[in-house]
C-alpha positions as CSV (number, residue, x, y, z in Angstrom):
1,X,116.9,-107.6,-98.7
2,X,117.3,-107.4,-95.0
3,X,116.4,-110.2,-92.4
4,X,113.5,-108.8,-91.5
5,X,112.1,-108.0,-95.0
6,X,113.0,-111.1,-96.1
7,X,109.9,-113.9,-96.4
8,X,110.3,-117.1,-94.9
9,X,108.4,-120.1,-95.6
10,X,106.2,-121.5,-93.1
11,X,107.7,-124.8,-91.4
12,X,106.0,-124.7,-88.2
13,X,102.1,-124.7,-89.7
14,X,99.9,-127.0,-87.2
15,X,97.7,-130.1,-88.7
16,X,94.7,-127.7,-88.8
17,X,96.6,-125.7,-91.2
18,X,98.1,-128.4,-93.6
19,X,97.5,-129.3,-96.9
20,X,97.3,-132.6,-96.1
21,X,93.9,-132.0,-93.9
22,X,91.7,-130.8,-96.5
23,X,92.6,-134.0,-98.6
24,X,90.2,-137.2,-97.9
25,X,91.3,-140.4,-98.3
26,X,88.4,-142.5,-99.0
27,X,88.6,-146.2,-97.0
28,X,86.1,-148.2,-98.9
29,X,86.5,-151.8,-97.9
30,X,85.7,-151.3,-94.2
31,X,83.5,-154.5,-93.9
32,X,79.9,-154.2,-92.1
33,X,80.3,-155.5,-88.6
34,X,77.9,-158.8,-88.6
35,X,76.2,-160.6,-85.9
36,X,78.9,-163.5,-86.7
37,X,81.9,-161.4,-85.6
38,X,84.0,-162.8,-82.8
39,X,86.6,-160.7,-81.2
40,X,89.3,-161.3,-83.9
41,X,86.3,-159.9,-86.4
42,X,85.8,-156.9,-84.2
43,X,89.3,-156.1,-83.5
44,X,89.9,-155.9,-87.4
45,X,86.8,-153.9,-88.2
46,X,87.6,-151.2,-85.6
47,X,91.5,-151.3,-87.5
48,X,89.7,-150.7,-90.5
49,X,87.8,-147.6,-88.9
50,X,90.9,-146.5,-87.6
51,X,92.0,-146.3,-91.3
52,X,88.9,-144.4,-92.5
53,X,89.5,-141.9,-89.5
54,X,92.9,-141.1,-90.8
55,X,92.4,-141.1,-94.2
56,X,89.4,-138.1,-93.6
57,X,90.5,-136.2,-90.7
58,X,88.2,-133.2,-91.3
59,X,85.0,-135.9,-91.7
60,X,85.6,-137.3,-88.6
61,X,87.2,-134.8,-86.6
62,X,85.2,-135.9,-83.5
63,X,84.2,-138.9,-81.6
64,X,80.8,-138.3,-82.3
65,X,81.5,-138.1,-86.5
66,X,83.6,-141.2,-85.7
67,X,80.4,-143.4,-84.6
68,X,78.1,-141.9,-87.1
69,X,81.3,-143.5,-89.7
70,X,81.0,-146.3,-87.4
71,X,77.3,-147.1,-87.2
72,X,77.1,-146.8,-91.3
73,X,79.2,-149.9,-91.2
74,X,77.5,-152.4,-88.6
75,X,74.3,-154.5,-89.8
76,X,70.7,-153.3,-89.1
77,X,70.1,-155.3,-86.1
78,X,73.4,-153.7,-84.6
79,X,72.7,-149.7,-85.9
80,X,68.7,-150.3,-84.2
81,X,70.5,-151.7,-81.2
82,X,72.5,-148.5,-81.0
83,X,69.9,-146.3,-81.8
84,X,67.7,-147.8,-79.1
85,X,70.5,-147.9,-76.2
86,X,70.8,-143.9,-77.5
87,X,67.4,-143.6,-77.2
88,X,66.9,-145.4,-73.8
89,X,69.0,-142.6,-72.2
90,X,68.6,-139.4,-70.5
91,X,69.1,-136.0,-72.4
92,X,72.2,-135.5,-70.6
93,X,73.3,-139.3,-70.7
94,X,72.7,-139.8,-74.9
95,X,75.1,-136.8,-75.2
96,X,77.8,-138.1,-73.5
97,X,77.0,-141.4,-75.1
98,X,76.6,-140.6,-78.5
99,X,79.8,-138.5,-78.4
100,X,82.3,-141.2,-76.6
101,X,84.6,-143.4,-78.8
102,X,85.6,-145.2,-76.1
103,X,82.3,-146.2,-74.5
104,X,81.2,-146.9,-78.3
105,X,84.0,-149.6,-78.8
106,X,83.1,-150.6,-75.2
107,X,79.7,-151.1,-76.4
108,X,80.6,-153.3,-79.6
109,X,82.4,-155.5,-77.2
110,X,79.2,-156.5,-75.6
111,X,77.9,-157.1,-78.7
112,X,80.1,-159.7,-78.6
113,X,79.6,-161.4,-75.6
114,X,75.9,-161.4,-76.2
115,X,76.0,-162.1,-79.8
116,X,75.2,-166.1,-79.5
117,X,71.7,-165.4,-77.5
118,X,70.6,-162.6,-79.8
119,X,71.5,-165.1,-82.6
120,X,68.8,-167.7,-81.0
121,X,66.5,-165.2,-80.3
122,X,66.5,-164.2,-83.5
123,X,65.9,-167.4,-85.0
124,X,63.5,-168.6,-83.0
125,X,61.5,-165.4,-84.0
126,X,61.9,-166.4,-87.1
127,X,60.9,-169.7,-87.0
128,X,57.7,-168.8,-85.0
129,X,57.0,-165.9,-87.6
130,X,53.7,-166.6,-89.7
131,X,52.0,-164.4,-92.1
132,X,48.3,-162.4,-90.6
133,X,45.5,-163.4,-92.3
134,X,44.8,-160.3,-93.9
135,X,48.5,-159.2,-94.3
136,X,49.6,-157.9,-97.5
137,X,53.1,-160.4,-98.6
138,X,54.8,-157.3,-99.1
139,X,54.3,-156.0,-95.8
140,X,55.0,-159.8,-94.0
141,X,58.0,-160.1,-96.1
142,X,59.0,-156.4,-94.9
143,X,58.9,-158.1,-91.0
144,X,60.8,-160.9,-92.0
145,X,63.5,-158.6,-93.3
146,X,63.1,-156.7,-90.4
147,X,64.3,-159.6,-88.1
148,X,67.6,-160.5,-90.1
């Protein structure tokens, strides 16, 4: 068979095109980022992301798929926290927001820094917290939840 009849295998294919990408790799001990975390914490939880990224490539392909990973791993306080900054922001803004890695990591890091106050706010909510007089206990217990 000639050279040019002849077929050659494929050496040069791109990551989009490799067997490899279509596999998923599931990461399942990424911890839940904590109000306790300090920077060490945070530093090893982001690691642990960076993991989860790899290990899926075609699930989080984008920055934006990479903080919805993200945000299914922090606490409630800290995924209403994001929602809320997300909120908070112009069409235009929230877009940019919502689909930057690097102002996401930016934004765990001042999570950080302000963790200790929200930590004393929170328990001085908690400790000043009393049940209505006609509330159902379901429903106070449901605000009490609400506030850890």
């Amino acid at each position: 068979m000639s050279a040019l009849g002849e077929s050659m295998p494929d050496t040069h294919r791109g990551q989009s095109e490799s067997p490899d990408w279509h596999k998923e790799i599931k990461f399942e001990n990424v911890p839940t980022f904590e109000l306790e975390y300090n920077l060490q914490k945070r530093h090893e939880w982001l690691l642990d992301l960076q993991q989860m990224f790899a290990g899926a490539p075609k699930k989080y392909y984008s920055d934006e798929r990479k903080i919805i990973g993200a945000v299914c791993h922090m606490c409630q306080t800290y995924r209403q926290r994001w929602y809320r900054t997300c909120t908070e922001k112009r069409e235009v803004e929230r877009r940019n927001v919502t689909n930057d890695w690097l102002f996401f990591q930016e934004w765990t890091l001042s999570l950080i820094k302000n963790a200790s106050s929200l930590i004393m706010a929170i328990a001085k909510e908690k400790e000043n917290i009393h049940q209505r007089k006609d509330e159902d206990p379901r429903e106070f217990h449901a605000r009490l939840d609400t506030l850890e």
